[in-house]
py3Dmol code that shows the C-alpha trace and the ligand (Angstrom):
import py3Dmol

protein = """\
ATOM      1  CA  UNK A   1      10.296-148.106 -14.448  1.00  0.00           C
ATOM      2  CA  UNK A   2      12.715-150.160 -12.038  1.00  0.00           C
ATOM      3  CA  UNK A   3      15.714-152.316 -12.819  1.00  0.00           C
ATOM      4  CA  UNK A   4      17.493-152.736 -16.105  1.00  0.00           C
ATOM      5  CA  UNK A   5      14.684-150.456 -17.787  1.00  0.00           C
ATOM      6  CA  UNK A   6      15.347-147.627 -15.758  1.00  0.00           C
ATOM      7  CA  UNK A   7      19.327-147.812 -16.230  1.00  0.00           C
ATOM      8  CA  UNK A   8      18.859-148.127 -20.293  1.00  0.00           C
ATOM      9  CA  UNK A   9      16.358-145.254 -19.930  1.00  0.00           C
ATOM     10  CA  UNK A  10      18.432-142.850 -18.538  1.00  0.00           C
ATOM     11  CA  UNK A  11      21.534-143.861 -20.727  1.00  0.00           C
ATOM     12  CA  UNK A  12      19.480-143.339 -23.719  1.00  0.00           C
ATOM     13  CA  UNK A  13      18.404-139.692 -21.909  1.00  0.00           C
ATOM     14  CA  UNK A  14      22.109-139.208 -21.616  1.00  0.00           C
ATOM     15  CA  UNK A  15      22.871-140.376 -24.649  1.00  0.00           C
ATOM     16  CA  UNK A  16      20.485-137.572 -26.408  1.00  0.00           C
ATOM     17  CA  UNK A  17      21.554-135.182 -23.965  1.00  0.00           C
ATOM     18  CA  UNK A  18      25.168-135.597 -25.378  1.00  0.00           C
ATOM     19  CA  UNK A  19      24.329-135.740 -28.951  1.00  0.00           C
ATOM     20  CA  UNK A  20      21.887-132.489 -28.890  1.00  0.00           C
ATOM     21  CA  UNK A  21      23.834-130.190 -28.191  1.00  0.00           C
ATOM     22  CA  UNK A  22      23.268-127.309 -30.590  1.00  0.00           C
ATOM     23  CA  UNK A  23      24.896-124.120 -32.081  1.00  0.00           C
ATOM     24  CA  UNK A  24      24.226-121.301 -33.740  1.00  0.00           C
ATOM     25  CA  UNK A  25      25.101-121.365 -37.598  1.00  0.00           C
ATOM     26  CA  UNK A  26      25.566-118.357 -39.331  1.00  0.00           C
ATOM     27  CA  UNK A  27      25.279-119.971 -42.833  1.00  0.00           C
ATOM     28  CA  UNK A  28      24.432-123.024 -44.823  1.00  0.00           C
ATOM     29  CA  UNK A  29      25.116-123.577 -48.454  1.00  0.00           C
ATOM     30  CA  UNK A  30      26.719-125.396 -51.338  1.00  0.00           C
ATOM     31  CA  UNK A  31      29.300-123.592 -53.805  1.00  0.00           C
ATOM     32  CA  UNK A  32      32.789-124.193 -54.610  1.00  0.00           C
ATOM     33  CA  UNK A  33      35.874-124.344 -51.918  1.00  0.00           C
ATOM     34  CA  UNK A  34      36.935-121.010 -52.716  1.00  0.00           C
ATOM     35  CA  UNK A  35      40.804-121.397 -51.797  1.00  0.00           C
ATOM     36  CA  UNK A  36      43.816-123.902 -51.057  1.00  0.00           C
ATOM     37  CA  UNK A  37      44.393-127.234 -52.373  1.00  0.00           C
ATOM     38  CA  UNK A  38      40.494-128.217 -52.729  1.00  0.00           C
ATOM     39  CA  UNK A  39      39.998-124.824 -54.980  1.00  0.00           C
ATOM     40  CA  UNK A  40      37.042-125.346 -57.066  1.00  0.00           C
ATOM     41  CA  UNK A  41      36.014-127.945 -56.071  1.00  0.00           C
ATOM     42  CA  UNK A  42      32.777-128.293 -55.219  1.00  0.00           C
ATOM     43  CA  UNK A  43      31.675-128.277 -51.816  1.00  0.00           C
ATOM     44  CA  UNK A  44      29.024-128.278 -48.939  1.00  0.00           C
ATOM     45  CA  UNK A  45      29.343-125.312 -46.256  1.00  0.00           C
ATOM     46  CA  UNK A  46      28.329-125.024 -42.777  1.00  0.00           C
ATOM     47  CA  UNK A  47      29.694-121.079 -40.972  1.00  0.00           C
ATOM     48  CA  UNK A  48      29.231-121.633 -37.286  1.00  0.00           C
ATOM     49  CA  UNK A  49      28.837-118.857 -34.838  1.00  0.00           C
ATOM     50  CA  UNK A  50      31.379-117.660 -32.543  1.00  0.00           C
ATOM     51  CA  UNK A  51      34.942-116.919 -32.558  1.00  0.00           C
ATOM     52  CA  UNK A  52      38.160-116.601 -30.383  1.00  0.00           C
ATOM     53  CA  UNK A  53      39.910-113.898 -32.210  1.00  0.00           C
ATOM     54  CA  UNK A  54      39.233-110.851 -33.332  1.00  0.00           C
ATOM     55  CA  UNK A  55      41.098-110.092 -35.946  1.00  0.00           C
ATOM     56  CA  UNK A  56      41.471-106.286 -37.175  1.00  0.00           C
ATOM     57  CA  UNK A  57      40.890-105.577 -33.608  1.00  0.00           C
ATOM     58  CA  UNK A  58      43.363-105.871 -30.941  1.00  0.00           C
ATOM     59  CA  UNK A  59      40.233-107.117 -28.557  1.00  0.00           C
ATOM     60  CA  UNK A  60      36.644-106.986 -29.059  1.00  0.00           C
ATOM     61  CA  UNK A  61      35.296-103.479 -30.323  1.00  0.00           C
ATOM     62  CA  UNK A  62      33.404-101.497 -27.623  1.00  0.00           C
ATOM     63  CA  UNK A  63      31.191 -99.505 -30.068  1.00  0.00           C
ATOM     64  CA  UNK A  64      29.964-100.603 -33.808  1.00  0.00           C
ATOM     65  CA  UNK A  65      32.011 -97.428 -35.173  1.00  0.00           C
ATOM     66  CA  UNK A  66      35.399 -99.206 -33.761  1.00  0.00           C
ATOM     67  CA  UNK A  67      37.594 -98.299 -36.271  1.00  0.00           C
ATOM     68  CA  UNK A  68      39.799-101.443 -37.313  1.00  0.00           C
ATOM     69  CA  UNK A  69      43.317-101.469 -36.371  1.00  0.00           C
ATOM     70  CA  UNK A  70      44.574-104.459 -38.703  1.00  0.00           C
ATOM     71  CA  UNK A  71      45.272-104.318 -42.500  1.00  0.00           C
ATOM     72  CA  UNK A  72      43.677-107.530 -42.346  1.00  0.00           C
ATOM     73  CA  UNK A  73      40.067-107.311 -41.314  1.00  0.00           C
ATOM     74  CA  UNK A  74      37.933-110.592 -40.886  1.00  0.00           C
ATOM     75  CA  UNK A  75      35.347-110.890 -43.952  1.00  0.00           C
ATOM     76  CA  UNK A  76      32.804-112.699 -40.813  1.00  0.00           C
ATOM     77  CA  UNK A  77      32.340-109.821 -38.821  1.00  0.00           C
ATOM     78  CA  UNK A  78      28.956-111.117 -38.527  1.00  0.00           C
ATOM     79  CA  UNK A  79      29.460-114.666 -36.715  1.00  0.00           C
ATOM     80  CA  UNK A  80      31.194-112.679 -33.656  1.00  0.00           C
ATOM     81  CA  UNK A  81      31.262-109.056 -33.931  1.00  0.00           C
ATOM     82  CA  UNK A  82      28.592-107.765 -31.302  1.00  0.00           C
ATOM     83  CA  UNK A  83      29.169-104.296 -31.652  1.00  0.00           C
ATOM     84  CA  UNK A  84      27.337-103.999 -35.327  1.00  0.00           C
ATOM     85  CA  UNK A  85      25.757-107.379 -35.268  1.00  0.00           C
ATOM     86  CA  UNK A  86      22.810-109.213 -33.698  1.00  0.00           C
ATOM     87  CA  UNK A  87      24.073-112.584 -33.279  1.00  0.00           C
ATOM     88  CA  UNK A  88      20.744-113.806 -32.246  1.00  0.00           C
ATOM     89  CA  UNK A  89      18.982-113.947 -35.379  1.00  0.00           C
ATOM     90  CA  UNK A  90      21.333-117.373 -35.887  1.00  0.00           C
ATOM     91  CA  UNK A  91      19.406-120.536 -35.633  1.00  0.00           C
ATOM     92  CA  UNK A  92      20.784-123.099 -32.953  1.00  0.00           C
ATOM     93  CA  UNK A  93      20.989-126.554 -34.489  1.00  0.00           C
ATOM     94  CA  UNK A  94      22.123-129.709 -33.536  1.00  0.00           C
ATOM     95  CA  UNK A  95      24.569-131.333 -35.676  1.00  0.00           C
ATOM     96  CA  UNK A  96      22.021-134.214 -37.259  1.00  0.00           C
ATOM     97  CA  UNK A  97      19.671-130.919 -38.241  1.00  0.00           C
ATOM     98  CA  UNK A  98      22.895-129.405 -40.178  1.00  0.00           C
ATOM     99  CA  UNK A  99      23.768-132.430 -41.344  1.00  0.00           C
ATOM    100  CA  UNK A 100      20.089-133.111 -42.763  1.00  0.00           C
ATOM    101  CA  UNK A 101      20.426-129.761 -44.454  1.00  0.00           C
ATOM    102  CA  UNK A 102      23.747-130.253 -45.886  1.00  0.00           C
ATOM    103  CA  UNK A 103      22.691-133.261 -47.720  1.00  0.00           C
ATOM    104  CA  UNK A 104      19.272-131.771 -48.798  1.00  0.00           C
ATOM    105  CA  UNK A 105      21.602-129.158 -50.866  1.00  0.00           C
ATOM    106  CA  UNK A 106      23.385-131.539 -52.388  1.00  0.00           C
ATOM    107  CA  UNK A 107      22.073-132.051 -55.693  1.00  0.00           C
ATOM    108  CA  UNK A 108      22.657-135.118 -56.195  1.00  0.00           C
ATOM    109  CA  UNK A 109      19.937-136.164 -53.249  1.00  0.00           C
ATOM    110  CA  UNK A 110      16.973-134.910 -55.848  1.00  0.00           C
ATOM    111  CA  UNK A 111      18.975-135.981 -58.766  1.00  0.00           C
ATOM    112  CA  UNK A 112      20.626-139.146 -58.477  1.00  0.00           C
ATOM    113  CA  UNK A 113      21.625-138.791 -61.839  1.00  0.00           C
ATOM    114  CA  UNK A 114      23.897-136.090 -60.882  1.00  0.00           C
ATOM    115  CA  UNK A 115      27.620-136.847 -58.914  1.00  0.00           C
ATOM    116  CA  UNK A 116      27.305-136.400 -55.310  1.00  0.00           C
ATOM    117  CA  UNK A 117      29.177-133.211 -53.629  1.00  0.00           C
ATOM    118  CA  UNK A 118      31.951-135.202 -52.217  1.00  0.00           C
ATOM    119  CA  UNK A 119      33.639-132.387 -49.900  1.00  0.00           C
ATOM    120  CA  UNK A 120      32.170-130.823 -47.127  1.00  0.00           C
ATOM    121  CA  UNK A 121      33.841-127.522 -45.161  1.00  0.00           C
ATOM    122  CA  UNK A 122      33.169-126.182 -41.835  1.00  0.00           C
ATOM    123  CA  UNK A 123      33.925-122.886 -41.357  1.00  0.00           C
ATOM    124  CA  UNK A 124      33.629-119.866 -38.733  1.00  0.00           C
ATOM    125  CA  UNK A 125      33.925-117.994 -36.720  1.00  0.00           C
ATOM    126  CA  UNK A 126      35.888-120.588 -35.139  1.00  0.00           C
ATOM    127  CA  UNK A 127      34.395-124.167 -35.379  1.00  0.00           C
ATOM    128  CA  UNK A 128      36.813-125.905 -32.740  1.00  0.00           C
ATOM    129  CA  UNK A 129      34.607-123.602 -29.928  1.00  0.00           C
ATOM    130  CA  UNK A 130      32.245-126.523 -30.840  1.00  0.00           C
ATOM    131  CA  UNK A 131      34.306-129.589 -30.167  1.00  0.00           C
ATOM    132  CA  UNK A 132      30.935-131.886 -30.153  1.00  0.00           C
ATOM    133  CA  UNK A 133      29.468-130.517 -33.011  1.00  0.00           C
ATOM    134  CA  UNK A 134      32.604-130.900 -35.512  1.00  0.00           C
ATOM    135  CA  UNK A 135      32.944-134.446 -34.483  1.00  0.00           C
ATOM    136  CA  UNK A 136      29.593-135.337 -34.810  1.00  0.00           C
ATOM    137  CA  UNK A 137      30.084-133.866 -38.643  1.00  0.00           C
ATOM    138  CA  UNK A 138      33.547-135.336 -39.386  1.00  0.00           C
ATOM    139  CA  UNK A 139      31.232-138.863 -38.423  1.00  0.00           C
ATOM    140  CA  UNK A 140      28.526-138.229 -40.514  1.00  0.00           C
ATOM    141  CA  UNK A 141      30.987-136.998 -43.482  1.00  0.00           C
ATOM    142  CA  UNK A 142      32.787-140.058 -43.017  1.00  0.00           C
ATOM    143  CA  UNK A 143      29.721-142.341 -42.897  1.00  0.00           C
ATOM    144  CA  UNK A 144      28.636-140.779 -46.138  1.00  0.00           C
ATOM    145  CA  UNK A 145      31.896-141.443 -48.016  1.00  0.00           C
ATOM    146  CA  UNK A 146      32.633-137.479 -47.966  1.00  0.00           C
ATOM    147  CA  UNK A 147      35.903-135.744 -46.814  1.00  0.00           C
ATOM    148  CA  UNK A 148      35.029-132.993 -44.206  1.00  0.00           C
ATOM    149  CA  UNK A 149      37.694-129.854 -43.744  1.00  0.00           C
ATOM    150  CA  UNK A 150      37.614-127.781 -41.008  1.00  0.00           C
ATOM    151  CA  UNK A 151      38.688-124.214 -41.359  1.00  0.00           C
ATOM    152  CA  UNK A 152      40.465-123.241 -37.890  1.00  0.00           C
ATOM    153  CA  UNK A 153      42.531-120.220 -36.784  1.00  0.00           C
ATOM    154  CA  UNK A 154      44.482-122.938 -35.331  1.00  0.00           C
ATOM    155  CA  UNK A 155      44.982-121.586 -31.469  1.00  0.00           C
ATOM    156  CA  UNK A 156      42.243-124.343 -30.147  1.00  0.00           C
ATOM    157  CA  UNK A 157      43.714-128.052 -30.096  1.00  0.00           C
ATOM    158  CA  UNK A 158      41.434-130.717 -32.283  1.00  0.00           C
ATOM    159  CA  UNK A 159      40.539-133.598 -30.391  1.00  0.00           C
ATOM    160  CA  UNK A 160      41.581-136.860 -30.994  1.00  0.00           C
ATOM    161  CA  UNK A 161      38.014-138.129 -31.306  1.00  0.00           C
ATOM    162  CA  UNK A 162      37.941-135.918 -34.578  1.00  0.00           C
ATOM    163  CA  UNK A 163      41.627-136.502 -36.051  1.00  0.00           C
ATOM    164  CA  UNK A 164      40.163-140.277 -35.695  1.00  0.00           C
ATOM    165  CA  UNK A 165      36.680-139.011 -37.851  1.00  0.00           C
ATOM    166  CA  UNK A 166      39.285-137.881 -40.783  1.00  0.00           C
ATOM    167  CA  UNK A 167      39.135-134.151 -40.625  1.00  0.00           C
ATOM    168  CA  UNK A 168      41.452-132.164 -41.997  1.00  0.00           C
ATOM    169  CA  UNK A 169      42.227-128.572 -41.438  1.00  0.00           C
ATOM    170  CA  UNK A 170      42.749-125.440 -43.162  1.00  0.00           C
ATOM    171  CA  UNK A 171      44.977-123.871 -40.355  1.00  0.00           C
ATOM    172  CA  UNK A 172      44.871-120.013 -40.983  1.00  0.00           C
ATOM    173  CA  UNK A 173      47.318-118.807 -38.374  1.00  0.00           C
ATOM    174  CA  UNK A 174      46.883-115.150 -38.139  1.00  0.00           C
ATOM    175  CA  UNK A 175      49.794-112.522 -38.605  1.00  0.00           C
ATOM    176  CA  UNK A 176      50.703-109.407 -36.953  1.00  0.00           C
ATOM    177  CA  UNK A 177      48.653-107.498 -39.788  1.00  0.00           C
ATOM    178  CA  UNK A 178      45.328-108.876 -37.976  1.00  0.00           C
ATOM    179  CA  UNK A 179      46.108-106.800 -35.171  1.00  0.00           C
ATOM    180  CA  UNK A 180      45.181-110.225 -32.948  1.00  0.00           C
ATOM    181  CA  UNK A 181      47.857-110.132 -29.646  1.00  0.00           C
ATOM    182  CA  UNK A 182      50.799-112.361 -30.626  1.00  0.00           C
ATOM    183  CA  UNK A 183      49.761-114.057 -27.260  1.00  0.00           C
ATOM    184  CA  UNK A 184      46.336-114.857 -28.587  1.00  0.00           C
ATOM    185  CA  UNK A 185      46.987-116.149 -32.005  1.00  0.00           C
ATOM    186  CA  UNK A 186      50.007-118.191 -31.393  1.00  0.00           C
ATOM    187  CA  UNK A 187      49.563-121.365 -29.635  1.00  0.00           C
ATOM    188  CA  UNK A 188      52.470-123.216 -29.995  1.00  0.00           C
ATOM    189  CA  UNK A 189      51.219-126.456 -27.891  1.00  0.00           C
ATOM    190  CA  UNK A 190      48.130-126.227 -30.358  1.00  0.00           C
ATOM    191  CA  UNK A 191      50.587-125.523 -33.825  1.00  0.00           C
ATOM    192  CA  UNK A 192      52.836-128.709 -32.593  1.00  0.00           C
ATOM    193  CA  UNK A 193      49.493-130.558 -32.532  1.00  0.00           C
ATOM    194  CA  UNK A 194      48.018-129.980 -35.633  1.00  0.00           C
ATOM    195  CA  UNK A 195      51.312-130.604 -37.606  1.00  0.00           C
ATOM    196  CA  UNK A 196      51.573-133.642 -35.951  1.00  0.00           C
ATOM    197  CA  UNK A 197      48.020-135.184 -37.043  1.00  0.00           C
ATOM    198  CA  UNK A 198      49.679-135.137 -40.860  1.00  0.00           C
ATOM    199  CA  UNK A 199      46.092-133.568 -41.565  1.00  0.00           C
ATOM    200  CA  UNK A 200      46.954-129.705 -41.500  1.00  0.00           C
ATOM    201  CA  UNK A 201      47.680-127.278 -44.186  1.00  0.00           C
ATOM    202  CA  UNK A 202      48.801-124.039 -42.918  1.00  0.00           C
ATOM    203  CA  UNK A 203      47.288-121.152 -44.985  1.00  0.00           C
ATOM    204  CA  UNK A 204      48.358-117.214 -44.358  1.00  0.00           C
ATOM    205  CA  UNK A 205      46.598-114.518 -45.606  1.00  0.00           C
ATOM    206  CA  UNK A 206      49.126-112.048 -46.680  1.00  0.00           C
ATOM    207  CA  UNK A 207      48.528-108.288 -47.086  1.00  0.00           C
ATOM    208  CA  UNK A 208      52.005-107.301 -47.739  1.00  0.00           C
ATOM    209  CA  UNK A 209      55.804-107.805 -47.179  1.00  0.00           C
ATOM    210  CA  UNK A 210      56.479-107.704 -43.462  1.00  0.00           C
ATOM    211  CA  UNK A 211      53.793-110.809 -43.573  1.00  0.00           C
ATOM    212  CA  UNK A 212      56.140-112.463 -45.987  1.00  0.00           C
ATOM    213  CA  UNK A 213      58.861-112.183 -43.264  1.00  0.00           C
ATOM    214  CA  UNK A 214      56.503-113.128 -40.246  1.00  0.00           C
ATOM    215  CA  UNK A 215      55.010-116.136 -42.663  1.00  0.00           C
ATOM    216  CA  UNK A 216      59.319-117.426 -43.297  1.00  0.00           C
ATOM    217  CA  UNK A 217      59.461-117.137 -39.600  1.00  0.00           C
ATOM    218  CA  UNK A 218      56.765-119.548 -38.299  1.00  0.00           C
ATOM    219  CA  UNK A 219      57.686-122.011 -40.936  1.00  0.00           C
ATOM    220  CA  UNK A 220      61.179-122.089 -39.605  1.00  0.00           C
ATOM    221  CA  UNK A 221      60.206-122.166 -35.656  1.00  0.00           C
ATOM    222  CA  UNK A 222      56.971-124.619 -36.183  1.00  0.00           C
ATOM    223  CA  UNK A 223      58.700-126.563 -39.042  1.00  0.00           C
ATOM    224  CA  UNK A 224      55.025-126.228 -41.018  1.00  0.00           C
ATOM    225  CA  UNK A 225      55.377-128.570 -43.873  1.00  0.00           C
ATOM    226  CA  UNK A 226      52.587-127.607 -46.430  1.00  0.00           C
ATOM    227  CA  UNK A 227      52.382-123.470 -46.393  1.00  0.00           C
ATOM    228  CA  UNK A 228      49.692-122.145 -48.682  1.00  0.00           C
ATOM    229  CA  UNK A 229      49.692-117.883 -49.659  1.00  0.00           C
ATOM    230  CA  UNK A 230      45.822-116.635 -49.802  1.00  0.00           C
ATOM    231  CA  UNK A 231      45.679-112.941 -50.725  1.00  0.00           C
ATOM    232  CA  UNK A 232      43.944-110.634 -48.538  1.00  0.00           C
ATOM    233  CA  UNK A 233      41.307-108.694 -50.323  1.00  0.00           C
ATOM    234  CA  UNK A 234      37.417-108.243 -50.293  1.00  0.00           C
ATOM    235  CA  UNK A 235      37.210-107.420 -54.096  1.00  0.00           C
ATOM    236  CA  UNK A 236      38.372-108.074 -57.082  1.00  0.00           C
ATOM    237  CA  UNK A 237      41.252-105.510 -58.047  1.00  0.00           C
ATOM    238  CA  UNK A 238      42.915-105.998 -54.788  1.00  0.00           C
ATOM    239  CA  UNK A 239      42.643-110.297 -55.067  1.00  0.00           C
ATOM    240  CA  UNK A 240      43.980-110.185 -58.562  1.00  0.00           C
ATOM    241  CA  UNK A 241      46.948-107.383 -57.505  1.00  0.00           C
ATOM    242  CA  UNK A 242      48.100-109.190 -55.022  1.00  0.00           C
ATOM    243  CA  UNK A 243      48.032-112.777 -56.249  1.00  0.00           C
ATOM    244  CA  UNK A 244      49.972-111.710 -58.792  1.00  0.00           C
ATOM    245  CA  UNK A 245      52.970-110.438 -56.713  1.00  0.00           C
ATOM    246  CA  UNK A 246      52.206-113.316 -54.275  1.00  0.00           C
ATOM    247  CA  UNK A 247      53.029-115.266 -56.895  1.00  0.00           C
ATOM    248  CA  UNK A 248      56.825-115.143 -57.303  1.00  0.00           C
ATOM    249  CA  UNK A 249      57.532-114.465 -53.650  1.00  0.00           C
ATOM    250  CA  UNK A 250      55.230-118.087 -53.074  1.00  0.00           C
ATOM    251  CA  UNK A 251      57.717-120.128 -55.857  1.00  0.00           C
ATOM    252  CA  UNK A 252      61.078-118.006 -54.115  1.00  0.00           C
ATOM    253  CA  UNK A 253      59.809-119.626 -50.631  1.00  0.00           C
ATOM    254  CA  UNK A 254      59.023-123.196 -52.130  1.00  0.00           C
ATOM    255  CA  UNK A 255      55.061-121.910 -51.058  1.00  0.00           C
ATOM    256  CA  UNK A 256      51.647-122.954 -52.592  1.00  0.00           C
ATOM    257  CA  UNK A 257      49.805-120.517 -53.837  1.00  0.00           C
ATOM    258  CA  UNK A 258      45.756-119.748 -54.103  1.00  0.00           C
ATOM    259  CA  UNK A 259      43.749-117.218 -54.921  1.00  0.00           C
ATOM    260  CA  UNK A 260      40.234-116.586 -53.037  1.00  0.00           C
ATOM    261  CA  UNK A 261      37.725-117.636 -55.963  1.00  0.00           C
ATOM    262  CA  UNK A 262      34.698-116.872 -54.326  1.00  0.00           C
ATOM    263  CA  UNK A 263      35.633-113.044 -54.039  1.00  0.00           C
ATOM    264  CA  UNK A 264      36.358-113.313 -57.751  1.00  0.00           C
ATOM    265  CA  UNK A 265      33.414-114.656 -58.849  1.00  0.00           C
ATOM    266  CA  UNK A 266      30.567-112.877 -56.374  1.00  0.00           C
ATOM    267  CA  UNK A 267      32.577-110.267 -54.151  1.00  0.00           C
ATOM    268  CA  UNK A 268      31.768-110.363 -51.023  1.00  0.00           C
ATOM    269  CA  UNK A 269      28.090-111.666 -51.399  1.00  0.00           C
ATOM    270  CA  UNK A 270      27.429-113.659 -47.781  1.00  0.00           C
ATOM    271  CA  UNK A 271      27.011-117.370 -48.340  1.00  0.00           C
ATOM    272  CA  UNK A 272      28.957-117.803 -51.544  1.00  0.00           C
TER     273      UNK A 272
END
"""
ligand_1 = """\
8
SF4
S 39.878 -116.075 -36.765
Fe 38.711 -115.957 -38.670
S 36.574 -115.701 -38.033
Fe 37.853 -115.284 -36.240
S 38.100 -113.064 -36.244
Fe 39.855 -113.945 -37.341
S 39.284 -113.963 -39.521
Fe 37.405 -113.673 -38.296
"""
view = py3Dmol.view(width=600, height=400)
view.addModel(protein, "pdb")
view.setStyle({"model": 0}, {"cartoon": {"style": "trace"}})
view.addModel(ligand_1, "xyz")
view.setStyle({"model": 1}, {"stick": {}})
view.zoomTo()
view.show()
């Protein structure tokens, strides 16, 4: 092929290059939004592989017996954590194949009787480590008439390609009590950015007081407008415990509160 042919043949290569680019997922399902303002609601959920942090660890653990360091340990050990993990067994996708999938759970697509799931959540790990992927989502979301939220530690800035696709994000900035190098999970460059979109909510998950204090002094040094409280806790006793004494300290601070429904309802079951 010569000419004009050749020239739209290898833009359309490029083109596919570009939008194949695949990741490993970790899990893909449909339940409810288990926390913050969307609670209950149902929802469409894509875990990608990979994170940034690693939080009840001050760096990555050298053996699978690490012992944790953090009061709060992260509940996705398994999209990062190398040490007791095989992170190969996670299919690499491209975003059209998750996409496909997350439509396909939707009941609605068998039922049309049924109302469509009109929320869809990306979640980690850290799904900003896959800048091409989340946009290609937020697009298809969009396109579909569904909101997309992305759940981000928020220390990796969102393009502007998807602020522009309507994402929003649950920004979980991570406290001392994750053991996480203040260094590491405080971006302030990246902090000023998402509260500047208008399209953050800051969420903290709080295992006791001194997070209370640490939580009062980001708001006042980011100015974060919408703070939401999320209890730490892997089972019940511990979610219900502390919710309730979250609750008065979140009304004191002029704080949201939610609780982590999914850990109510099934635990700690994977891919609830
Ligand atoms: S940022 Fe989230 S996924 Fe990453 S280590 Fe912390 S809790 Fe786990």
């Amino acid at each position: 092929m010569t000419g004009k042919g050749a020239a739209l043949s290898t833009a359309i290569t490029a083109t596919n290059r570009r939008t194949a680019a695949r990741v490993a997922v970790a899990d893909i399902f449909y339940s409810f939004q288990g926390e913050g303002v969307n609670l209950g609601r149902r929802a469409l959920f894509v875990r990608l592989m990979k994170c940034n942090l690693t939080c009840g660890y001050p760096g990555m653990p050298r053996t699978a017996d690490a012992a944790a360091a953090g009061a709060m340990v992260c509940d996705t050990e398994y999209t990062w954590n190398t040490t007791k993990h095989d992170l190969r067994a996670a299919p690499a996708m491209s975003a059209a194949e998750i996409w496909d999938q997350l439509v396909r759970l939707d009941p609605a697509t068998s039922d049309p009787g049924l109302a469509p799931v009109d929320l869809v959540v990306v979640s980690g790990g850290e799904p900003l480590l896959h800048p091409s992927i989340v946009v290609d989502l937020a697009r298809s979301a969009s396109a579909s008439g569904r909101a997309l939220e992305i759940e981000t530690n928020a220390t990796i800035a969102p393009s502007a390609a998807l602020i522009a696709a309507g994402a929003r994000f649950n920004a979980g900035l991570k406290l001392a009590s994750s053991a996480v190098p203040f260094s590491k999970r405080i971006k302030p460059q990246v902090i000023a950015q998402l509260q500047a979109s208008g399209r953050v909510r800051w969420k903290f998950v709080v295992t006791g007081p001194d997070d209370v204090q640490e939580v009062a002094g980001l708001q006042q040094e980011f100015g974060l407008t919408e703070v939401w409280l999320s209890p730490e806790g892997a089972n019940v006793d511990v979610i219900v415990d502390r919710t309730r004494w979250l609750a008065d300290v979140a009304l004191t601070h002029g704080w949201n509160l939610t609780t982590r429904q999914h850990v109510l309802i099934w635990g700690d079951e994977r891919g609830r």
